[in-house]
C-alpha positions in Angstrom: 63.0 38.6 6.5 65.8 36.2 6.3 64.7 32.7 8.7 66.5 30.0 9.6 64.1 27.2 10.0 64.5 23.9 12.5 62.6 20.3 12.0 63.4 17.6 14.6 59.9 16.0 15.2 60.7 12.4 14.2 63.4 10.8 12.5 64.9 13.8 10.3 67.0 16.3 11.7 66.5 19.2 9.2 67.8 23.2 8.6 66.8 25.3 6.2 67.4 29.3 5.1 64.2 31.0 3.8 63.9 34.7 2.7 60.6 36.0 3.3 58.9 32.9 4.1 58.8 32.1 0.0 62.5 31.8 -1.5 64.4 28.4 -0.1 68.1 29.8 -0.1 68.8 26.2 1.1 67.2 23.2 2.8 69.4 20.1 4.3 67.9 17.2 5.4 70.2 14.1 8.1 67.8 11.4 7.3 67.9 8.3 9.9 66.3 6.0 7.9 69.1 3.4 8.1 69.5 3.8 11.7 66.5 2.6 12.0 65.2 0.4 9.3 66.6 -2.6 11.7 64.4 -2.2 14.3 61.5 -1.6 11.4 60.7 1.6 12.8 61.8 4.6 15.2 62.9 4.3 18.4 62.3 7.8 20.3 65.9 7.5 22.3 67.9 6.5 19.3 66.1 9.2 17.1 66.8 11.6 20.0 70.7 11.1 20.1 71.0 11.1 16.2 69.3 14.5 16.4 71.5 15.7 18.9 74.6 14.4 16.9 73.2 16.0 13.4 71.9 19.3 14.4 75.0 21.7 14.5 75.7 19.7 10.9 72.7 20.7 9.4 72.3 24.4 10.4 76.1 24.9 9.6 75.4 23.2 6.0 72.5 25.5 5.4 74.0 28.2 6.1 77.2 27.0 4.5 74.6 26.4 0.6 72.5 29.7 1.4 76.0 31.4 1.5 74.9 33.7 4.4 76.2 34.3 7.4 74.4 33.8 10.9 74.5 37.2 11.6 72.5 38.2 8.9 69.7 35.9 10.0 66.5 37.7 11.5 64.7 35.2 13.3 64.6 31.3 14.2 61.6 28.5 14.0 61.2 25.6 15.2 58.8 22.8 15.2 57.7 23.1 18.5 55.3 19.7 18.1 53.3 17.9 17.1 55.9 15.3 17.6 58.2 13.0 19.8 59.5 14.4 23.1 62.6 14.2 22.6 63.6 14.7 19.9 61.3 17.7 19.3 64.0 19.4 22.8 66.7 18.9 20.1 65.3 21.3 17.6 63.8 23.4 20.1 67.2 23.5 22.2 69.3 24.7 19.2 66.9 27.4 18.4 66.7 28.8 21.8 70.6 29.2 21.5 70.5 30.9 18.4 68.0 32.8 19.4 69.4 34.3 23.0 73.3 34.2 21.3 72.3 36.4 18.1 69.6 38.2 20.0 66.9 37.9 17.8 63.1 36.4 17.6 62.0 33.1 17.9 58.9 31.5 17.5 57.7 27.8 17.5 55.9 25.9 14.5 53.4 23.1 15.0 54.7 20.4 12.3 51.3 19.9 10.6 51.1 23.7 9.8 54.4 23.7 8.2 53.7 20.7 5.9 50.0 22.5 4.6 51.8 25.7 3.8 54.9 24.2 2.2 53.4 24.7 -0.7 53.6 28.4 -0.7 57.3 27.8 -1.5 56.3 26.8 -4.6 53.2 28.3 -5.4 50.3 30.6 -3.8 47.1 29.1 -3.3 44.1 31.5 -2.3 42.5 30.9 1.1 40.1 29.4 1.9 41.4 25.7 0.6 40.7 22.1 1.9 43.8 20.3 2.7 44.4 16.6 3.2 47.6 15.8 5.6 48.7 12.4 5.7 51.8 10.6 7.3 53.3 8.2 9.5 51.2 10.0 12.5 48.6 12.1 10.7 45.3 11.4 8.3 43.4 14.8 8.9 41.4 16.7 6.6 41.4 20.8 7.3 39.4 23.5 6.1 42.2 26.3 5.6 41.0 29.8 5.9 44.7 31.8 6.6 47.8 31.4 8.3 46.6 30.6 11.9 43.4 29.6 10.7 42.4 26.1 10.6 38.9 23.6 11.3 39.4 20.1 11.6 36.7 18.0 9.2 38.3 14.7 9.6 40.6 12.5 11.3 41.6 9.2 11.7 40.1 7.5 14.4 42.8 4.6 14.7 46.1 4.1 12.2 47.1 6.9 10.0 47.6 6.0 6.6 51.8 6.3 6.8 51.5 3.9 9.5 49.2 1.2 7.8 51.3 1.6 5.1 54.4 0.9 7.5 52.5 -1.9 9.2 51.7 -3.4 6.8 54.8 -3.7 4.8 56.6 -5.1 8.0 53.7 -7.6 7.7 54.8 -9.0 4.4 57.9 -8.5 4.8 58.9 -5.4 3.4 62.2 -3.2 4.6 61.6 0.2 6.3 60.3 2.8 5.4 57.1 0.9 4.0 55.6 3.0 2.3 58.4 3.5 0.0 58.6 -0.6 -0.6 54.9 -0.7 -1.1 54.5 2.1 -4.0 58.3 0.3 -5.9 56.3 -2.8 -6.0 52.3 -1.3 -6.5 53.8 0.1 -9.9 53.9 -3.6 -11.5 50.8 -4.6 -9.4 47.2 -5.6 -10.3 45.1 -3.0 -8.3 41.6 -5.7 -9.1 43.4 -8.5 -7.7 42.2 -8.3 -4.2 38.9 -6.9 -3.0 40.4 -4.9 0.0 37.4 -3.1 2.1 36.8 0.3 2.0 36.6 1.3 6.2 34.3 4.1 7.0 33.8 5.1 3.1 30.2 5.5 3.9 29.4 6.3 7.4 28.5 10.0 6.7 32.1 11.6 8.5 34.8 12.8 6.7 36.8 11.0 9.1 39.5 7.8 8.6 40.4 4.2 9.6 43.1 1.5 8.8 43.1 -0.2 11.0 40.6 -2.7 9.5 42.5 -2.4 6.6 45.4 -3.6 8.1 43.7 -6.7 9.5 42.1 -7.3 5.8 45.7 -7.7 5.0 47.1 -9.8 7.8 43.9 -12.0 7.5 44.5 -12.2 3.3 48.1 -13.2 4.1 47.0 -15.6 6.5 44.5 -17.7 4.3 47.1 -17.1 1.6 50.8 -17.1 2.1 51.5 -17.2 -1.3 50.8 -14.0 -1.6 54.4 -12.9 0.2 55.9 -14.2 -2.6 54.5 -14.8 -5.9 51.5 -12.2 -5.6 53.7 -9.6 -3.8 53.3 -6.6 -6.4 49.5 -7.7 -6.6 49.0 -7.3 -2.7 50.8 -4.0 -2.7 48.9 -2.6 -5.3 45.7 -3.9 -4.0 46.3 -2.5 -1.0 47.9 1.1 -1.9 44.4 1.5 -3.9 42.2 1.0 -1.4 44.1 3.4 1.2 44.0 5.7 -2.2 40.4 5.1 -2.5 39.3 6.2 0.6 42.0 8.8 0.9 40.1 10.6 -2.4 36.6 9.5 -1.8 37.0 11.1 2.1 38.6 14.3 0.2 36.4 14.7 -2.7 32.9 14.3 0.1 34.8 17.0 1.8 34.8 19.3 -1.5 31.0 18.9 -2.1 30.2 19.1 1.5 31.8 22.8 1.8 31.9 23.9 -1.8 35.6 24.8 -1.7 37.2 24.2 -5.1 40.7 24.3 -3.8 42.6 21.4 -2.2 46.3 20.8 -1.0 47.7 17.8 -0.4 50.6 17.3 1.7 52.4 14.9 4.1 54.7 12.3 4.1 52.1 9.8 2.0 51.7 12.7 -0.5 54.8 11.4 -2.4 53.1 8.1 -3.0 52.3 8.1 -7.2 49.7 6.0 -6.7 48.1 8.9 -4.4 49.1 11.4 -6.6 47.8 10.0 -9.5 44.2 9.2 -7.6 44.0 12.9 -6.3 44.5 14.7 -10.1 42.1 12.4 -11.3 39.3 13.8 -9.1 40.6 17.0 -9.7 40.5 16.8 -12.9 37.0 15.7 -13.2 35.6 17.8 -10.4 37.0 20.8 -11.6 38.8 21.2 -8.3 42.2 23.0 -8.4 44.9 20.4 -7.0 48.1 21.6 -5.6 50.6 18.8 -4.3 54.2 19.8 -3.4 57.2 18.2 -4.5 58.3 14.9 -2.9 61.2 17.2 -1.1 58.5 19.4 0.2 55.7 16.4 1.0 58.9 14.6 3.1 59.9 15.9 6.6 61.7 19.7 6.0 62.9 22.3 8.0 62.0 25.1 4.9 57.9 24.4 5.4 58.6 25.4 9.1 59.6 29.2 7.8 56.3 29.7 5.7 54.4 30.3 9.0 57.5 31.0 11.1 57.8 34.2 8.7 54.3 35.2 8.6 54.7 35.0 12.8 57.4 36.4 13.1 56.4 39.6 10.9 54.1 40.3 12.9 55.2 40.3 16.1 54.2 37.4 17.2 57.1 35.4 18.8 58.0 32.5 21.7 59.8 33.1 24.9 62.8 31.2 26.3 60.2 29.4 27.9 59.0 27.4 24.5 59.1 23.9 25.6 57.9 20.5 23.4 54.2 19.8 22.4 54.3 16.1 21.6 50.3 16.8 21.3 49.3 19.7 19.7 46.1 19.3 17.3 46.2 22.6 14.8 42.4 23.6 15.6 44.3 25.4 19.2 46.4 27.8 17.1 43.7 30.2 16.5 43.2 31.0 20.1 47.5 31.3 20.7 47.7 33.4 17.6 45.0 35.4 17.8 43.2 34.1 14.7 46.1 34.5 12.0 45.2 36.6 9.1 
């Protein structure tokens, strides 16, 4: 099946053309990032306007690289949510379009599903894995038994870790995105400088917080301005390793705790090194085979969106006209809409 794949949940209005959910024919990505690195983060109106400006552009460009024509396309996904509003209609607009003008399937995507399957493009992993999801909106570990098929274990229970690393950097003074600025200057950093604590590393839960974290920081900063300056690449490396730490720690409990020996990490934050680096470590020593995707792959896509969308689609399961935004939309309810997966 040949898909054409739509992302619009945040600030990245993305299009991609994937043959049997597997084979990226092409992927293009409108990134916003300068749009809205002066407010130091998204704004959900302006992100919804530059959607609606970009989103012919990007399916016209994929289908432009893929060198196929939209009548040879078979079906449409979407991210249907988790996401903002607004901008999620964009995506979801476009593909309803598509879908009634060509007259063929459609089906919508929750975001989080697409970014622990995007590694399929790349490689297969056998079910069941553990998977680790962390972004600007998301810190959730899953226990992954199919397509369709996923337990929550964990969850942050304030900040994600993409937005304490955002936070942060706006804190000391760092352009958006943060997280970006952070890792640049962690790679010359002391990672002992600063004693940074460790929130909820031992309360028994395989669940998350930054928030405290975030505070450390402000309250570090406070006692010690210096540190914006002169001790700069020291903070941000302090920092970075103790979201790191707990990030691995959180994961690795997970691994003992169900015995699973496969883990995929994926998200936004996945393309920090620093993260990266942490992860294959423990995997290395635990025995534990690691899968991470490519930066391109971690990073907002429309291509992940087509490794479910073409499992849904070949089996007949497909949205009506009626498919309509799911700004909330936690991955534990797919089971029941799709009838367990497979």
């Amino acid at each position: 099946m040949l898909i054409l794949s739509l992302e619009s949940s945040c600030d990245e209005t993305a299009a991609a053309v994937v043959k049997d959910g597997r084979t990226v024919l092409s992927s293009i990505v409108a990134s916003q990032i300068s749009v809205h690195a002066e407010y130091g983060g998204v704004v959900p109106e302006i992100a919804s306007r530059q959607h609606l400006e970009a989103v012919s552009v990007v399916i016209e460009e994929a289908l432009r690289e893929a060198g196929v024509g939209l009548a040879e396309i078979e079906g449409v996904a979407v991210t249907q949510g988790p996401g903002l509003a607004g901008a999620l209609l964009v995506g979801i607009s476009a593909a309803k379009g598509l879908s009634f003008g060509r007259g063929i399937p459609l089906v919508g995507v929750n975001h989080i599903e697409g970014h622990l399957l995007a590694v399929f493009l790349e490689q297969p992993v056998e079910f069941p894995f553990l998977a680790l999801a962390v972004s600007g909106g998301h810190s959730h570990l899953y226990r992954v038994d199919g397509v369709g098929r996923y337990k929550t274990l964990g969850q942050t229970v304030d900040d994600a870790a993409g937005e304490a690393f955002d936070k942060v950097a706006k804190l000391i003074g760092l352009p958006y995105p943060g997280g970006v600025a952070i890792d640049r200057l962690a790679a010359t950093g002391n990672p002992e400088a600063i004693k940074f604590p460790r929130p909820l590393l031992h309360d028994g839960t395989f669940n998350f917080s930054f928030s405290g974290l975030k505070t450390a920081v402000l309250t570090h900063v406070n006692r010690h301005p210096e540190a914006k300056e002169a001790g700069i690449n020291d903070l941000a490396a302090s920092f970075q390793e103790a979201v790191c730490d707990v990030l691995t720690k959180k994961t690795a409990a997970a691994v003992a705790a169900t015995g699973i020996k496969r883990l995929v990490v994926a998200g936004g934050v996945a393309c920090n090194s620093g993260l990266r680096r942490s992860m294959a470590r423990f995997a290395e020593k635990a025995g534990v085979e690691l899968s991470i995707p490519a930066p391109k792959l971690c990073a907002d896509n429309a291509a992940m969106i087509a490794v479910p969308g073409d499992y849904y689609l070949s089996n007949g399961i497909t949205s009506g006209f009626d498919l309509d935004a799911l700004p909330v939309w936690p991955l534990d309810k797919l089971a029941a809409r799709f009838k367990g997966g497979a």
